[in-house]
C-alpha positions in Angstrom: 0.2 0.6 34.3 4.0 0.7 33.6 4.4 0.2 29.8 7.5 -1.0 28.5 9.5 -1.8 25.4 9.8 -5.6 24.9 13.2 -4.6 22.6 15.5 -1.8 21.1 13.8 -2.4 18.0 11.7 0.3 16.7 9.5 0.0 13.2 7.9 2.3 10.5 4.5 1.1 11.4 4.2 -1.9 13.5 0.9 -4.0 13.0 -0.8 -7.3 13.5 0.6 -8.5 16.8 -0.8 -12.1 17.3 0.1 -14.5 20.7 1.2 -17.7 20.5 -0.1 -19.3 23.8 1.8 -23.4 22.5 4.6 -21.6 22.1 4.3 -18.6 24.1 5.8 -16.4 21.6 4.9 -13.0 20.0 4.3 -12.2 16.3 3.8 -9.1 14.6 4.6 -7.1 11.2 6.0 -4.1 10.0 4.8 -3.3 7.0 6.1 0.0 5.9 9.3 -1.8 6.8 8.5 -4.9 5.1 9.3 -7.1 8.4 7.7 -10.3 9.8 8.5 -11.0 12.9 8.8 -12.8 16.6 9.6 -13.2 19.7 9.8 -16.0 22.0 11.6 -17.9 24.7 14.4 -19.2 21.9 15.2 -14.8 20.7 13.4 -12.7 17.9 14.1 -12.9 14.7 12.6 -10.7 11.4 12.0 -12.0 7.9 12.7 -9.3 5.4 10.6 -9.0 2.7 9.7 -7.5 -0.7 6.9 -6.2 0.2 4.5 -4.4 2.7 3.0 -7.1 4.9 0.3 -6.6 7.3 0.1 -9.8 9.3 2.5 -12.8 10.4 0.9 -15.7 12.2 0.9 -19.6 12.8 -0.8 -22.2 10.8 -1.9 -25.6 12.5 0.3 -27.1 9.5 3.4 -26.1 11.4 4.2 -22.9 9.4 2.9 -19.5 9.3 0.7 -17.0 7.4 1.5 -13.5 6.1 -1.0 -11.2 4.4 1.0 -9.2 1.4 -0.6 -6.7 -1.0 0.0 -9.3 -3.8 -1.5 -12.3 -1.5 -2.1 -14.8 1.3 1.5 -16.5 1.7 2.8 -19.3 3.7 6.1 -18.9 5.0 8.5 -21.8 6.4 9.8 -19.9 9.9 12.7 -23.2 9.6 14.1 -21.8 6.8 17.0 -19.6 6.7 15.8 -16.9 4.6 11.8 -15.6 3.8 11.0 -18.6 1.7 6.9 -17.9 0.7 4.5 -20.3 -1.3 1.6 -18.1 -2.2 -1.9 -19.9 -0.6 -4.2 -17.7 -2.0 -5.1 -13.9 -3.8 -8.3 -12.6 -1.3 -8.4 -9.4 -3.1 -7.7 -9.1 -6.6 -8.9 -5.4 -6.8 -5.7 -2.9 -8.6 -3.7 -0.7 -6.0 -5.1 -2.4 -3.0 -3.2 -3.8 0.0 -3.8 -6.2 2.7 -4.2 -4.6 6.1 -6.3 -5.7 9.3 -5.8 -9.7 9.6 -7.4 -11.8 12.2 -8.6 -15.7 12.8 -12.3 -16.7 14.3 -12.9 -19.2 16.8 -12.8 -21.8 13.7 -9.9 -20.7 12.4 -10.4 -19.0 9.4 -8.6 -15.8 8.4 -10.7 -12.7 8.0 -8.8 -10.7 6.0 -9.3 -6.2 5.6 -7.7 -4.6 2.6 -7.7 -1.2 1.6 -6.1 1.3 -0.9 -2.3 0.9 -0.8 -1.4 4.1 1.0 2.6 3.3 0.9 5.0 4.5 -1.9 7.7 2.3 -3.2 10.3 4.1 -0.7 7.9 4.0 2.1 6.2 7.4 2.0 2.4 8.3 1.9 0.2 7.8 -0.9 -3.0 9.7 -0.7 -5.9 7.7 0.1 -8.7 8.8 -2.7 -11.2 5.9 -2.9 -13.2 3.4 -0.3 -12.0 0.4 -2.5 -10.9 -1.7 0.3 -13.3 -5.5 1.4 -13.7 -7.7 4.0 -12.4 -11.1 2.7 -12.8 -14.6 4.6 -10.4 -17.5 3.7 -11.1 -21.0 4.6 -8.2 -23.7 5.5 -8.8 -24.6 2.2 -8.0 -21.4 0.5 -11.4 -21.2 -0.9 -12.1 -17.2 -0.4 -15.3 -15.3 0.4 -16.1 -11.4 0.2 -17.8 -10.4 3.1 -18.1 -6.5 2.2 -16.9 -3.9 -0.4 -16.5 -0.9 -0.6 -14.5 0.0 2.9 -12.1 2.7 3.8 -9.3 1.2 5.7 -10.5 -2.2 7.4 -9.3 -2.4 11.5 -10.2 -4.2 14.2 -11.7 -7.9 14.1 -13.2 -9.4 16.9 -16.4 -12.2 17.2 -18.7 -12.5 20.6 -18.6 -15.8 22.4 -21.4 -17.1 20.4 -19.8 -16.7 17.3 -22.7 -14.1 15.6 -21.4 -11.3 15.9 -18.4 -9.1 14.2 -16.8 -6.3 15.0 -14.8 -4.8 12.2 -14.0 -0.8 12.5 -13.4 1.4 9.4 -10.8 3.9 10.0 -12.1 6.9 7.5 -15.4 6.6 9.2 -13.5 7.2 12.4 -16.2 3.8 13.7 -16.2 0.4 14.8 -19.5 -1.6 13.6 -21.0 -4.8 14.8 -22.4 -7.2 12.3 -24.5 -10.0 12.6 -23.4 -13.3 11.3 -25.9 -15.0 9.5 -26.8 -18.9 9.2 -24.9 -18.9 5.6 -22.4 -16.6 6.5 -23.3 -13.0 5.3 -22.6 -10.0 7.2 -26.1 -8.1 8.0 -27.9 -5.5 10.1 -24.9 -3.1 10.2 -24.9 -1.0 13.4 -22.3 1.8 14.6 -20.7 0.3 17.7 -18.7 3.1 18.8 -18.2 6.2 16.5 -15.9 9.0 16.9 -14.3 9.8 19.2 -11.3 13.2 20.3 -8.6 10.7 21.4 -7.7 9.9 17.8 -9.3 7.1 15.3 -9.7 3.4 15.7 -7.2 1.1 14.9 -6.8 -2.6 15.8 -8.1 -4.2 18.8 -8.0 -6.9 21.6 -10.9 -8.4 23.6 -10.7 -9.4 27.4 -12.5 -12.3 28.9 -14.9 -9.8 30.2 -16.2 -9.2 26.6 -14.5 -5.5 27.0 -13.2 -4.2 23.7 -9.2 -2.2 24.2 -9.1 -0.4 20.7 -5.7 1.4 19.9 -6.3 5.0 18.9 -3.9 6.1 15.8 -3.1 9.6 16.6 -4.5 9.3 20.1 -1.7 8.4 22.5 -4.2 6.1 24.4 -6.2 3.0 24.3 -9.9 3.3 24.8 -11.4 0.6 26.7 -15.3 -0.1 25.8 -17.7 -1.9 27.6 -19.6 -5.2 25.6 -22.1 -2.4 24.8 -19.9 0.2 22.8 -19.9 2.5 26.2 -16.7 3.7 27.1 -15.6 2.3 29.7 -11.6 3.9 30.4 -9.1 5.6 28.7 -5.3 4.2 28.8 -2.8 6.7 28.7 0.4 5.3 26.4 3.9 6.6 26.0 3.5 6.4 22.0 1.4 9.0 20.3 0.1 6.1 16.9 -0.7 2.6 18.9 -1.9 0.8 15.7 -2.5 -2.6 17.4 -3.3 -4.6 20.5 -3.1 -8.6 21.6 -3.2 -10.2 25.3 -0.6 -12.8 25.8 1.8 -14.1 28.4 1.7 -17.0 30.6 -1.8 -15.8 31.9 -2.9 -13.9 29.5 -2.9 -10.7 31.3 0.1 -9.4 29.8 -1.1 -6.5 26.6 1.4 -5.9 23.9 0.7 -2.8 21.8 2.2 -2.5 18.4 3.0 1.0 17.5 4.0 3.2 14.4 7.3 5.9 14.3 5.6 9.1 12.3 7.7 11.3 10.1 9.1 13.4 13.2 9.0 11.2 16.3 7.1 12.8 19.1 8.1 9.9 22.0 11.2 8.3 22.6 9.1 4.9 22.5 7.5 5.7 19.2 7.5 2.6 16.6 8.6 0.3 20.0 6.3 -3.0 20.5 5.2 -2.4 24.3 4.2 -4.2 27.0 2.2 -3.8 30.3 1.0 -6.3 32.9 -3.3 -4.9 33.0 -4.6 -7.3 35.1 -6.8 -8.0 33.3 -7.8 -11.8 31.4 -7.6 -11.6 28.0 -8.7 -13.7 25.1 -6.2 -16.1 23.5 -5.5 -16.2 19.8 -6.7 -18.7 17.2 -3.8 -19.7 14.6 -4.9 -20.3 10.5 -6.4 -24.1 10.9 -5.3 -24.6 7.3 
């Protein structure tokens, strides 16, 4: 696989990329660099602002979601500058941030938070408690918590039959399935995948083949698993913190991997958005329905 840089551009810590198959563009977020932003067939552009944001994607109302420590915002991508309306507070919990952010099949946002690990001039803050949940927020902006008492909340992806979650917690070095139940609840916890050398999970894209590619923070690699937790491949990358993953392009076999630029670089590509042609069929991505 040849993996390139779709731009100059290199971020803090890039995150959240979603695909936009209508419009075939790319969003994504930088959120030690307090950036939303896209690219598509009309040029990128980056809305700066005030604070860290984990996630930047469409609404079926015509504008687009972003998941800040403060709240669930709606942004206007017409508008000149960042102009938010805040939709809704998922997590109300002191000193926590929003972090992993996807949509299911219905398109509701399932939203991770965690302890805000990010000072005010972008350095680390210690991470000393598991206060972090698992929130679900209907179109309506009516919100539900799923679970409590998490580490740092990555990875979010649902089976074809729409019972099963994954959702990875990055202390515990794990991704879990869950099973959906008939009135929503998240039972019968079970380790997926647990640790593993090549670093600790981060976010993660599923193929049409039901194959899990989970970026390894720390691990300079993607490990592919098989729909039973098996690993299946490893995928060597030119950045040593992937943070994030997404299938897009015309086909969908194009895989864009967000990545994050640590204190003292190790790769020239570190903190670059890449992008490789795998082969491969992947899932497309459901916008916010609200």
């Amino acid at each position: 696989m040849q993996w390139l840089p779709i731009s100059q551009h290199r971020y803090k810590l890039a995150e959240g990329p979603f695909w936009d198959g209508r419009d075939q563009a790319l969003y994504w977020a930088d959120i030690v660099g307090r950036l939303a932003c896209r690219l598509g067939p009309d040029g990128y552009r980056q809305w700066q602002l005030t604070e860290p944001v984990s996630a930047f994607m469409p609404c079926a109302s015509g504008d687009a979601l972003v998941t800040l420590a403060s709240g669930v915002y709606r942004l206007d991508p017409i508008a000149t500058g960042a102009e938010l309306k805040r939709f809704c507070i998922a997590d109300a919990t002191p000193g926590n941030r929003a972090n992993e952010a996807r949509c299911d099949a219905q398109g509701r946002l399932w939203l991770g938070t965690m302890q805000n690990n990010i000072a005010k001039d972008g350095g680390d803050i210690p991470i000393t408690r598991r206060s972090g949940g698992l929130f679900r927020v209907d179109p309506d902006g009516s919100v539900t918590q799923l679970l409590s008492d998490l580490g740092i909340v990555n990875t979010l992806l649902w089976n074809g039959a729409g019972d099963q979650v994954l959702c990875g917690d990055t202390l515990d070095e794990s991704l879990y399935s869950h099973r959906i139940a008939n009135d929503g609840r998240l039972v019968d916890r079970s380790t997926w995948a647990g640790p593993h050398p090549r670093g600790v999970p981060d976010g993660s894209a599923m193929d049409s083949q039901g194959y899990v590619w989970n970026a390894r923070w720390g691990g300079h690699c993607l490990l592919r698993f098989a729909p039973d937790g098996c690993l299946d491949r490893i995928v060597e990358l030119p950045v040593s913190h992937p943070t994030s993953c997404v299938f897009g392009g015309p086909d969908l076999t194009h895989l864009y991997v967000t990545s994050a630029m640590p204190g003292e670089a190790a790769n020239e590509l570190d903190g670059a958005v890449l992008m490789a042609d795998v082969g491969i069929v992947g899932l497309p991505c459901t916008g916010f329905a609200g």
